[in-house]
C-alpha positions in Angstrom: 83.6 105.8 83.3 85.1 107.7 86.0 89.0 108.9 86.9 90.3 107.6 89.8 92.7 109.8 91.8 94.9 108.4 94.5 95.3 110.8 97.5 96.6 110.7 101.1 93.7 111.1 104.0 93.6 113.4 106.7 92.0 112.5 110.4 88.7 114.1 109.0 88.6 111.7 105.7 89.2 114.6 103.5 92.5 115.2 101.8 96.1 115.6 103.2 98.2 116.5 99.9 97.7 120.2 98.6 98.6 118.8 94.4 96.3 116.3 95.0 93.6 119.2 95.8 94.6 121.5 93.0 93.8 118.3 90.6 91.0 117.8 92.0 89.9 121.2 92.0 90.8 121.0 88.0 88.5 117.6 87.9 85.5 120.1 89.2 86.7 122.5 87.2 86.0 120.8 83.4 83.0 118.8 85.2 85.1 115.4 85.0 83.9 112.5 86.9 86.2 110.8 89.6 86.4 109.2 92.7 89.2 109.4 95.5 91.2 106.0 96.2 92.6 107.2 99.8 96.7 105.6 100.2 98.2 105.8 103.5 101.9 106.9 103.1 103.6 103.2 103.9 101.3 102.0 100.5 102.0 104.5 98.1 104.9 103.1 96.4 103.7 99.5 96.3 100.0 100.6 95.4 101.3 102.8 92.7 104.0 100.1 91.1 100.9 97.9 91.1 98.8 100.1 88.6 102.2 101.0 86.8 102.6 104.7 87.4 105.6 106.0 86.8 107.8 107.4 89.6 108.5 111.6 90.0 111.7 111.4 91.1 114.7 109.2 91.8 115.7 109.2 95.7 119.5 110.0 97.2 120.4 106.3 97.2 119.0 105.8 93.0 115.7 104.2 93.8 112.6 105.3 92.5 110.4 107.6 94.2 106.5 107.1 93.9 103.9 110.4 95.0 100.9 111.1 94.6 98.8 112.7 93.0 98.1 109.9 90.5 95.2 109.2 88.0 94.0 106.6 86.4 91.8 107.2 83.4 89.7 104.1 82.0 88.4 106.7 79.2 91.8 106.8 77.1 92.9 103.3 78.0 96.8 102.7 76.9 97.8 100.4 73.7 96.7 97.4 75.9 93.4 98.5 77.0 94.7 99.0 80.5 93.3 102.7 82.2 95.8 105.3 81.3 97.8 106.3 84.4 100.0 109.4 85.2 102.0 110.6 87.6 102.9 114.5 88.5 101.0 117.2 89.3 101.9 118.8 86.0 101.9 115.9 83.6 98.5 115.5 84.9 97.2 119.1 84.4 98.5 119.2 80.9 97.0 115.7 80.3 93.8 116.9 81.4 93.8 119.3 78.1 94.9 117.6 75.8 92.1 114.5 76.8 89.0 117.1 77.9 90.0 120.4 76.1 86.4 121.1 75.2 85.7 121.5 79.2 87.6 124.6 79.6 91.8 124.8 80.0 94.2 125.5 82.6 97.1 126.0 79.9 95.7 128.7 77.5 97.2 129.1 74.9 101.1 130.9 75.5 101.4 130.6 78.9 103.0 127.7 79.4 106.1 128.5 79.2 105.2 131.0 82.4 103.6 128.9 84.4 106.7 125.8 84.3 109.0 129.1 85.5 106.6 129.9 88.6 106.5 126.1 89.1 110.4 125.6 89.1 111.0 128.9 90.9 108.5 130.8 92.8 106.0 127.9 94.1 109.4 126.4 95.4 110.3 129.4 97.1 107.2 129.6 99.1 107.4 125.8 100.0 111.0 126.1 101.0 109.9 128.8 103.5 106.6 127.8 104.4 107.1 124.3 104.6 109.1 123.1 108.5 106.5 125.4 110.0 103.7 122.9 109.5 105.6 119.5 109.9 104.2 119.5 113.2 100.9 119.9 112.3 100.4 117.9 109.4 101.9 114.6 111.6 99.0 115.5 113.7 96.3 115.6 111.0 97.7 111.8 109.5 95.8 108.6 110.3 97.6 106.3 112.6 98.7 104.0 109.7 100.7 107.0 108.0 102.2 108.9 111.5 105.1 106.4 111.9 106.4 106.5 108.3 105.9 110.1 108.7 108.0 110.9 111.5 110.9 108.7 110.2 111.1 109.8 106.6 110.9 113.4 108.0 113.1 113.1 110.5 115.6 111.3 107.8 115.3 113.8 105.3 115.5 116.6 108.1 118.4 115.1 109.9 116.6 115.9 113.1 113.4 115.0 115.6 109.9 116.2 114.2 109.6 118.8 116.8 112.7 120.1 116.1 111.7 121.0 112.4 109.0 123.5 112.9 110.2 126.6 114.6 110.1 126.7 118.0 109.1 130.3 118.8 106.2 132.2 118.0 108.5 134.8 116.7 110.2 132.2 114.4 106.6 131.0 113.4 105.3 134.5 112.7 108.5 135.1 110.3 107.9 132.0 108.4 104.5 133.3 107.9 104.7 136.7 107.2 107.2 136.1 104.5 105.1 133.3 103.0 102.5 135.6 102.9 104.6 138.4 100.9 105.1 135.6 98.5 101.6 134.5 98.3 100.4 138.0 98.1 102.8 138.0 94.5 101.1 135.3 93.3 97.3 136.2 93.8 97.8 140.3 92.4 99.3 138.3 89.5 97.2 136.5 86.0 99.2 134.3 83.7 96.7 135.5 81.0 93.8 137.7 82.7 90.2 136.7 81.9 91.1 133.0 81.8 91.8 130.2 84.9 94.8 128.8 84.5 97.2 126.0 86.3 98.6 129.0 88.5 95.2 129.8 89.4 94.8 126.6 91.4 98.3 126.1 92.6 97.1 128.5 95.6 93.2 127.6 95.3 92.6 130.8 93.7 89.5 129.1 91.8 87.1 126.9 93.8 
């Protein structure tokens, strides 16, 4: 049988969300099956309740936050013979080799540990900086069904209009860049464990 993935589409049908990506770049990577269930952003909590993943975080007000990526894996079916589903980026990397380890790893062996502290630290760095630059452009590239929900939950979390998120200069732009760039630049002269792919590896599509 095949995974499913559940993923946010772009105007050009292909994918939105740069976890959901990396997981599928992981898929291609061990030669696992799947196929793409495309969620526009006002579905994904109420699709994802429905095939009981769990949420990734609790919002400001306690209620439960639902992302994607999700999978759902009819090969190691749950207690209940239901497909096994799991939410996270990360849960779903490491449940990848534990349930195909024969298909190559992104986790070898000691490097976990390193790879949670770029996730906590580093990887948020780069998103914190890189991040309001490309509100603009990524409200652009939704389908219609997702641009409304966009612009509100943005301009919620933001406290402010859309256009008032990305910087509005091209000097501000090019700062934004050029420091995300520095910090990028750390990431791909550095190997978790040279020799072997790992997690890291595909967090900035250093492996195809």
């Amino acid at each position: 049988m095949t995974i499913t993935i559940y993923d946010i589409p772009r105007r050009t049908g292909r994918s939105l969300n740069p976890l959901c990506m990396r997981i599928k770049a992981i898929l291609n990577y061990k030669g696992i099956p799947y196929r793409t269930e495309w969620v526009e952003y006002p579905d994904i909590s109420a699709t994802l309740r429905k095939i009981g993943a769990a949420p990734t975080s609790i919002k400001p007000d306690g209620s439960p936050d639902y992302t994607v990526p999700v999978i759902s894996d009819p090969d190691h079916p749950t207690e209940d013979g239901s497909p096994n589903v799991i939410s996270n980026s990360w849960k779903i990397a490491k449940y990848l080799d534990e349930m195909y380890p024969t298909s190559g790893v992104v986790f070898p062996r000691g490097t976990k540990s390193l790879q949670f502290l770029f996730d906590e630290h580093l990887s948020k760095s780069c998103i914190a900086i890189i991040t309001p630059a490309f509100v603009i452009k990524t409200y652009h590239s939704l389908q219609d069904g997702s641009q409304a929900y966009f612009r509100q939950s943005r301009e919620t979390l933001f406290e402010k209009k859309l256009e008032e998120i990305s910087p509005a200069t091209e000097l501000d732009v090019s700062i934004r860049h050029t420091i995300g760039n520095v910090l990028l630049g750390m990431v791909y002269g550095f190997d978790v464990q040279p020799g072997n792919v790992s997690r890291i590896d595909y967090f900035f599509n250093k492996v195809e």
